[in-house]
Structures are given as C-alpha cells and as structure tokens.
C-alpha positions as CSV (number, residue, x, y, z in Angstrom):
1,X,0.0,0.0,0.0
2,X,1.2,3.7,-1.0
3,X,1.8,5.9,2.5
4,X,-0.9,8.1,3.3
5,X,0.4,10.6,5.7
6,X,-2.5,12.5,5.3
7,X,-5.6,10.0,6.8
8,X,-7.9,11.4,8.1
9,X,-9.2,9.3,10.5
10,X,-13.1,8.7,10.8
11,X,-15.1,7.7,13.4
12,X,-14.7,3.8,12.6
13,X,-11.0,4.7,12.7
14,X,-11.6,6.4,15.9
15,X,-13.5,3.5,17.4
16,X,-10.4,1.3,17.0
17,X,-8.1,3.8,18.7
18,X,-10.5,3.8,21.8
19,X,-10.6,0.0,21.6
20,X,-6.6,-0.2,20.9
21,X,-5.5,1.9,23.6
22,X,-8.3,0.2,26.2
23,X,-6.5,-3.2,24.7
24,X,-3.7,-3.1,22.5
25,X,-3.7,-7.1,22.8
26,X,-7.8,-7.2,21.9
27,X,-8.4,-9.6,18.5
28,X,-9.2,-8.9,15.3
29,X,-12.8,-10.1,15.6
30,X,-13.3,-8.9,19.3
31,X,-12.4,-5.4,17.6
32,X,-14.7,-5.8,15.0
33,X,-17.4,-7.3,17.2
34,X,-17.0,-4.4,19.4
35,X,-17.3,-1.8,16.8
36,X,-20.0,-3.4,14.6
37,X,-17.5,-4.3,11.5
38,X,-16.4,-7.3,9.8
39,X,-12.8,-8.7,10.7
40,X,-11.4,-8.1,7.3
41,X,-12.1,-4.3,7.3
42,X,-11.1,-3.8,11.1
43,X,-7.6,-5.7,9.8
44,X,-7.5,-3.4,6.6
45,X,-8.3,0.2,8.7
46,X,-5.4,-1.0,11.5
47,X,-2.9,-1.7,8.4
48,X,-3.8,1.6,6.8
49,X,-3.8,3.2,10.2
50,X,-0.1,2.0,10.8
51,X,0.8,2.5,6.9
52,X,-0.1,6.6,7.6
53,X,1.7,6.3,10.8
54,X,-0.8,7.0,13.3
55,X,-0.5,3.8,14.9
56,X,2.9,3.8,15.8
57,X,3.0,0.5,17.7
58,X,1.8,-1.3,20.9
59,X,3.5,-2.3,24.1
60,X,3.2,-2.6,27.7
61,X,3.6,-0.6,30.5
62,X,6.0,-1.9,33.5
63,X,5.7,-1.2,37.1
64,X,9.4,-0.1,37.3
65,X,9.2,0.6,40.8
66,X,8.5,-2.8,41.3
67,X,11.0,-4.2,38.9
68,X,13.8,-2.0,41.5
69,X,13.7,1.5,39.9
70,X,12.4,3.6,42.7
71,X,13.7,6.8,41.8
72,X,12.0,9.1,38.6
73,X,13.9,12.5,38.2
74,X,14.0,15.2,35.6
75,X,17.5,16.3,34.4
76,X,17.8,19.5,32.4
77,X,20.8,19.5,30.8
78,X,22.3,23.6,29.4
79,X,24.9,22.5,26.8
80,X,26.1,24.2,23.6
81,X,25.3,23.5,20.4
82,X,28.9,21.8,19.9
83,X,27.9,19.1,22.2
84,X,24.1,18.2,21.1
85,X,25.1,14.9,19.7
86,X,27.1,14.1,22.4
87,X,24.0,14.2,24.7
88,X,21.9,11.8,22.5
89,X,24.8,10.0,21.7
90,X,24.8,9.5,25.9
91,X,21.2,9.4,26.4
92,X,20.7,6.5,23.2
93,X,23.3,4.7,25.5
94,X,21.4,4.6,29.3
95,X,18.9,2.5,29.5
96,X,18.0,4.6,32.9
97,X,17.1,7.6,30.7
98,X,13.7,6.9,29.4
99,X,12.9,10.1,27.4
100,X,14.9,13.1,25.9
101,X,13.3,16.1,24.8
102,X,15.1,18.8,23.4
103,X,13.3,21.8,24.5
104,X,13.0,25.9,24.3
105,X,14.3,27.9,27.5
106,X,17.3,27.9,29.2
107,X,17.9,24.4,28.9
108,X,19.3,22.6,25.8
109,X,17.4,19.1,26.6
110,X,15.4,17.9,29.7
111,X,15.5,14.0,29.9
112,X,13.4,11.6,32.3
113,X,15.0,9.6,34.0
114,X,14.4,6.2,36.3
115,X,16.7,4.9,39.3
116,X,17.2,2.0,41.4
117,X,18.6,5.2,44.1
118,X,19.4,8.2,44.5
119,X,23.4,7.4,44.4
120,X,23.1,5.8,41.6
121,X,21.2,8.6,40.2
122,X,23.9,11.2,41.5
123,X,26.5,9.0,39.6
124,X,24.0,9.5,36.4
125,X,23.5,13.1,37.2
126,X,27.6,13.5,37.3
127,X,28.0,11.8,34.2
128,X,25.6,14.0,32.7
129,X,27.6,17.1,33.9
130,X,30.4,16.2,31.8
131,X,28.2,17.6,28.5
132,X,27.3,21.3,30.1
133,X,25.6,22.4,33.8
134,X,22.6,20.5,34.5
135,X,19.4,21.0,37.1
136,X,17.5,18.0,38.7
137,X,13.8,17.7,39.9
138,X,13.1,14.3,41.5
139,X,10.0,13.1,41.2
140,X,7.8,12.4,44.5
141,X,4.6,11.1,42.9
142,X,3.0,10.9,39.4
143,X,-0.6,11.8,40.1
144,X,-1.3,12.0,36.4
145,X,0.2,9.8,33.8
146,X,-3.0,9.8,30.8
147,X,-1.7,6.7,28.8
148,X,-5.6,7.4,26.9
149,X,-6.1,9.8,24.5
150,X,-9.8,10.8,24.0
151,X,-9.7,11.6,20.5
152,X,-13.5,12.3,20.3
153,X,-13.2,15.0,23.0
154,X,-11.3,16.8,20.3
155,X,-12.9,16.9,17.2
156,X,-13.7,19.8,16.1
C-alpha cells in the first residue's frame, strides 16, 4: 500500500483507537465485534492506520518501581550546540534515561530519567555534567500519567 500521511481518521478509525489503547492485545474479531465491523475491514483500517503512521505501535507498560527502579527524576541539561550529539549519543546509550526532549528555554534538553537510588542517580547526574551544567527535579509522585487519548473530546 502507497503511504498516506495525510488519513484522516473517521469515526470507525476512531473506534479502534478507543478499543486499541483500552487493549492493545484485543483480536481482530473482538475489535470488530466491538465496533460493529467485519474482521477483514477492522484488519484493513489497523494496516492503513499503521501504513499513515498513526499507529505507531503497541507495548506494555511496566511497574518499574516494582522491577527496582524507585527513583523518577527530571535532568535539564544547558549544553552548547557543539555538544548536542554528544548528549543523544549518551542518552541512546542509558537505559536509565527513558525520554529526551530537546526543548526551548534555558535548557538545551530535559530528559526523564528512572533509578534503582538516588546514588546511583547522582552517579547518572555527574555523568551528565560532563556535556554542560545541569538542574535535577526528583519526582515524589505521578498523580497524572494519561496513557488514553480521548480523540472524540477533540474533534472539532
């Protein structure tokens, strides 16, 4: 099938988002059961879905607190442009850093990170210091983590 970055998706599309996100591991004919289609279009609207890129995959979701990573922190790292690929390079290479964003502000890049301690994540944050000054927020609860996205709430 030719790409179609531009799909538009429509509300049978949106029904199996809703469905996918409930249950990425749902069947093919529970989905279409759910949604009131045959199996063979529900398979053919997830493969164009994927094709245009709006279904970027599925996965699960760890308890990493429970796996011995205890410790979430935010590290902002202030580098100069020099040493941008330096910082990926380092954050591609840690599993402990989850997510980079490179970001607007006084900071070059904030990354979350994850920790089985807090030494261990002063050994992380020193390594990091090596690429330019850094700032650290550790995190003391996640009261909202939205792992749903209500795509009919924004329809316009």
């Amino acid at each position: 099938m030719v790409y179609d970055s531009q799909l538009t998706p429509d509300e049978a599309d949106i029904a199996i988002l809703r469905e996918l996100q409930l249950d990425a591991r749902i069947s093919y004919s529970e989905l279409a059961r759910r949604i009131g289609r045959s199996t063979p279009t529900v398979i053919e609207r997830i493969r164009k879905l994927e094709d245009a890129g709006i279904i970027a995959g599925s996965s699960i979701r760890l308890n990493l607190e429970k796996l011995g990573f205890g410790v979430t922190a935010l590290i902002e790292v202030k580098t100069d442009p020099m040493r941008y690929e330096k910082v990926l390079e380092f954050a591609r290479n840690r599993e402990e850093i989850r997510e980079c964003y490179f970001v607007t502000g006084e900071s070059s890049f904030v990354s979350r990170v994850i920790s089985p301690s807090i030494a261990h994540l002063q050994e992380l944050i020193q390594t990091f210091s090596m690429y330019g000054s850094t700032r650290t927020s550790v995190v003391l609860s996640s009261p909202i983590i939205k792992d749903f996205f209500d795509l009919e709430k924004i329809k316009s």
